[in-house]
N, C-alpha and C positions, 0 to 999 in steps of 0.2 A: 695275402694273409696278414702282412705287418701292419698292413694299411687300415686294420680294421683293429689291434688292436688296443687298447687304452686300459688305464689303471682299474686293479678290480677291487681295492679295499686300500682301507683309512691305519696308518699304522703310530702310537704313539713317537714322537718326535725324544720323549724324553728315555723311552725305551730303545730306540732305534740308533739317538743320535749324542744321548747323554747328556742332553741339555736339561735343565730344569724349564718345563715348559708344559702348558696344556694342551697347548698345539697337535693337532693330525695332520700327517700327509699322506696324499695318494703314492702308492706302492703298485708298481707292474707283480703281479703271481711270478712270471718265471722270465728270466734274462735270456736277452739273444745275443749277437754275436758282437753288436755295439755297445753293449753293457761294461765301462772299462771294469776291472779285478777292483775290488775292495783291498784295501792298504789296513789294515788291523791295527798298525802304529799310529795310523795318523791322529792330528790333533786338531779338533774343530773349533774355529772361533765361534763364541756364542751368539755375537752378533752381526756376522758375515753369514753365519749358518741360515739362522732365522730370514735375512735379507734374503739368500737364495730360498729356502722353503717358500719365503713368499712367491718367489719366480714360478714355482715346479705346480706348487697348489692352488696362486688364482691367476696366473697365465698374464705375470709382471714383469715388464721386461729388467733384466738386472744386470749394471754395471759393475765390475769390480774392478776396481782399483788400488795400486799400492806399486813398490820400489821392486825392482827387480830382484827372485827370488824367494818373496814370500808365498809362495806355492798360491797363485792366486787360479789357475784353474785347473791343480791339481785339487784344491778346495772343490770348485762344482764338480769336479769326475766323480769326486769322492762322495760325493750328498748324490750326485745321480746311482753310484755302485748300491749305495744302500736301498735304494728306490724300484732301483734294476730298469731305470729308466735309459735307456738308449741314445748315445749323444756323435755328436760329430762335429771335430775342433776343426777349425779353417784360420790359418794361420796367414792377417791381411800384411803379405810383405809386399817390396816393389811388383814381385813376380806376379803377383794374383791380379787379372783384369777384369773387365765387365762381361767378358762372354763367358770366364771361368764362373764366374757366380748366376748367371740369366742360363747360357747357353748358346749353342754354337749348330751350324749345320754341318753334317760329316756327309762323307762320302763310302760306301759299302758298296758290296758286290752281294747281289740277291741273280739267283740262276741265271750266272755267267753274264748280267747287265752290273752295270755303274746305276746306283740308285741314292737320292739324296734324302739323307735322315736326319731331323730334326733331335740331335741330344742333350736332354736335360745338363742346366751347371748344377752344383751345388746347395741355392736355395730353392729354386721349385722339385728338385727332387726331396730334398731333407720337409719341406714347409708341409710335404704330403704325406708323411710317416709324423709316428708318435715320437718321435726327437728334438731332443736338445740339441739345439745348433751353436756350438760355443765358438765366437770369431777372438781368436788371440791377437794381441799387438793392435788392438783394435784402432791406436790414435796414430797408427804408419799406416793406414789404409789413403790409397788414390783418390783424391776426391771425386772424379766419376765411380770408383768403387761404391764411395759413401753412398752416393745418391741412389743406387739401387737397393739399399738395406733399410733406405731412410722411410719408404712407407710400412716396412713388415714393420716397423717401433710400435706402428699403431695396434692397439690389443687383437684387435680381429681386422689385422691390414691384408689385404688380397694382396695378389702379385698377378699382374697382365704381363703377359707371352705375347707383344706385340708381332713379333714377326709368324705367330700363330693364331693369331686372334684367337688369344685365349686368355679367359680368366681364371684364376688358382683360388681360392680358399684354403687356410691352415687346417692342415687336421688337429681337432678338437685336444688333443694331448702334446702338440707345437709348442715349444718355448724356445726363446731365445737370449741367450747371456753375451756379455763379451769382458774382456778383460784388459785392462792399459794400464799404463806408468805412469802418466800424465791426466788430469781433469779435463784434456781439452785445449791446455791454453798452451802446447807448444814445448818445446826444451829450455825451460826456464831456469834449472838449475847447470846447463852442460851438461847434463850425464845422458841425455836421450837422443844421440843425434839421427837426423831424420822420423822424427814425429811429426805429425803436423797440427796443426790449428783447427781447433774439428768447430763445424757449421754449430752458431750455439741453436738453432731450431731442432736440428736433428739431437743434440746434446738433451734437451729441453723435452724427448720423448721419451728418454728413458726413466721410468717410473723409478726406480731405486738406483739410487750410486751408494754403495757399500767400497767401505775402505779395508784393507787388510794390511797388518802392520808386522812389524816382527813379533816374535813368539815374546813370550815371559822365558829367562834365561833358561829354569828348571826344565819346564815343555821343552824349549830348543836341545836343550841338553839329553834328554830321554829319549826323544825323536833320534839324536846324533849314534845315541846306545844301541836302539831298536834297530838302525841300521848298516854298523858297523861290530856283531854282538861279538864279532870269533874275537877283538881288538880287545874289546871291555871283560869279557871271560878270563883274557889270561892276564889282564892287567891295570884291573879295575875300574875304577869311575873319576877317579880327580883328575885324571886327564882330559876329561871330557870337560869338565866343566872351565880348566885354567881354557881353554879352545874356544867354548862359549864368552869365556869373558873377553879376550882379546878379539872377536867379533864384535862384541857392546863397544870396546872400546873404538874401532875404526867407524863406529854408525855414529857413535857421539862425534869424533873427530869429523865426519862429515857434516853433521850438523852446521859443527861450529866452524866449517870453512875451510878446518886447516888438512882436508885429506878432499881430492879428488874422485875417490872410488871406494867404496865401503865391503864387508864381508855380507854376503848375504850368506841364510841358512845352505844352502847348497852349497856355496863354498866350505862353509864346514864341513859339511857329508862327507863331498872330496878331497879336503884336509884329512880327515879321520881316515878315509879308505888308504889315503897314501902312506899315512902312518904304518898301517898295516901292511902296507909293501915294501916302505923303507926301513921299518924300526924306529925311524929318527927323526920327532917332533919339529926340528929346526929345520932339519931339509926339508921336508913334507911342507912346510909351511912356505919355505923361498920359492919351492918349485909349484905351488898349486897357488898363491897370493902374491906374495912380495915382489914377485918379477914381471906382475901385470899394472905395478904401482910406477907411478912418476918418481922418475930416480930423486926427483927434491924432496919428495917424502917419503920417500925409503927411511928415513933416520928417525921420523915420528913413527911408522908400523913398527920398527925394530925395539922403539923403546916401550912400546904397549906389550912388544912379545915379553923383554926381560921385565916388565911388571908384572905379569900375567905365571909368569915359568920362575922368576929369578934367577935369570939366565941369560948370555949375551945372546942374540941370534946367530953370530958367527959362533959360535960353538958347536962340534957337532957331540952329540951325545948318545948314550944309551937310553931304550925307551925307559928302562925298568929303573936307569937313575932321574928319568923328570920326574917321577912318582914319590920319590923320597922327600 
């Protein structure tokens, strides 16, 4: 039944996804069980957005790209949620091999015999459903992994079940995204280790590379509100933001060389949720950032914190006196 069915109406983009846009996309009627939950807070980039729409509406393959933590394929869950388009992330670590993604023969017992069964991996199961196949971590994939994804790149790439003599065709509602840190070229900055140097022919098939960067402070800040609200309720908003900005500051300090490891949006989330466990902005912050930093920059995050708080980081305080 799944296998049959595809999108049944055109829905506006600007209605749907609050983009200024004249744009239509295809919408499934009703969500199955691979449909991830709609996030109601989240915030769409406009032009990561549209990059994916392109993917879902004329069946383009779409890279996304950007720094770890920019919620880069919590982004496609969320344009497939509104779609009710059905997806399945495959996350390419060391662990994932070529039979996990082709397939494998098992072994079964059918009335009281050993019998040998041909089980689908991952892509020719998902290639034959109306799914979104989203591969995470996509530039730590094994280069024998690479090479079996490397023909579905093509728009209407089959897939051969050699050890089946069989050929596959995508079903017609098939798309494919993936998501990385890196462009391709490797760990070029130190922060990615074990990525690897991805093939540029297969690089070279993906119709769109979309980038995804950090939020605008405001957005990151709202987002940080929306999911920590019982924190913000009893003790407003300017916490939230001095939070946000000592994040801006560790991404500038990476920038510019002199920080190792940056605050990404998720790090904030879990900043803020710890707040709300420990009451105490300066612990909350040692215990979920500052003690994953290189102790030689410990004394650069520390002074971004007392710019940000006006406050020493060894101090421990009250929540309700950083507010004042």
């Amino acid at each position: 039944m799944m296998e049959a069915l595809a999108p049944q109406e055109l829905v506006s983009v600007r209605d749907v996804f609050g983009i200024d846009s004249p744009l239509r996309a295809p919408m499934f009627a009703e969500a199955t069980d691979f449909v991830p939950d709609i996030d109601p807070a989240y915030r769409f980039n406009r032009e990561v957005t549209l990059a994916l729409l392109a993917g879902f509406t004329h069946n383009r393959r779409v890279l996304l790209q950007g720094l770890h933590g920019t919620g880069k394929s919590t982004h496609i869950e969320q344009v497939a949620a509104r779609l009710n388009w059905p997806c399945l992330r495959v996350n390419l670590d060391g662990n994932i091999t070529r039979l996990d993604l082709v397939g494998k023969d098992t072994v079964a017992i059918e009335d009281g015999r050993q019998v040998t069964r041909f089980q689908e991996g991952v892509v020719p199961w998902a290639m034959q459903r109306p799914m979104a196949l989203i591969f995470d971590e996509y530039d730590a994939g094994r280069p024998d992994v690479m090479f079996v994804i490397q023909r579905l790149l093509e728009r209407d790439g089959s897939f051969t079940l050699t050890d089946q003599n069989r050929v596959l065709r995508p079903h017609p509602a098939f798309r494919m995204f993936a998501t990385s840190n890196t462009v391709g070229l490797g760990n070029t900055n130190g922060l990615y280790h074990g990525v690897q140097r991805l093939n540029h022919a297969q690089m070279d098939r993906w119709n769109i590379v979309a980038v995804l960067d950090y939020l605008d402070p405001a957005e990151e800040a709202s987002i940080v509100r929306s999911r920590v609200p019982d924190l913000i309720d009893a003790h407003g908003s300017g916490l939230v933001e001095a939070m946000v900005a000592v994040a801006n500051l560790t991404r500038e300090g990476f920038r510019a060389g002199d920080l190792s490891t940056l605050m990404s949006p998720r790090t904030v989330i879990s900043w803020a949720e710890n707040v709300a466990v420990f009451h105490d902005p300066a612990l909350a912050f040692r215990l979920t950032f500052l003690n994953k930093c290189d102790e030689s920059e410990r004394g650069i995050v520390s002074e971004y914190f007392q710019r940000c708080f006006d406050r020493e980081l060894e101090a421990t305080f009250e929540l309700d006196a950083a507010l004042v």
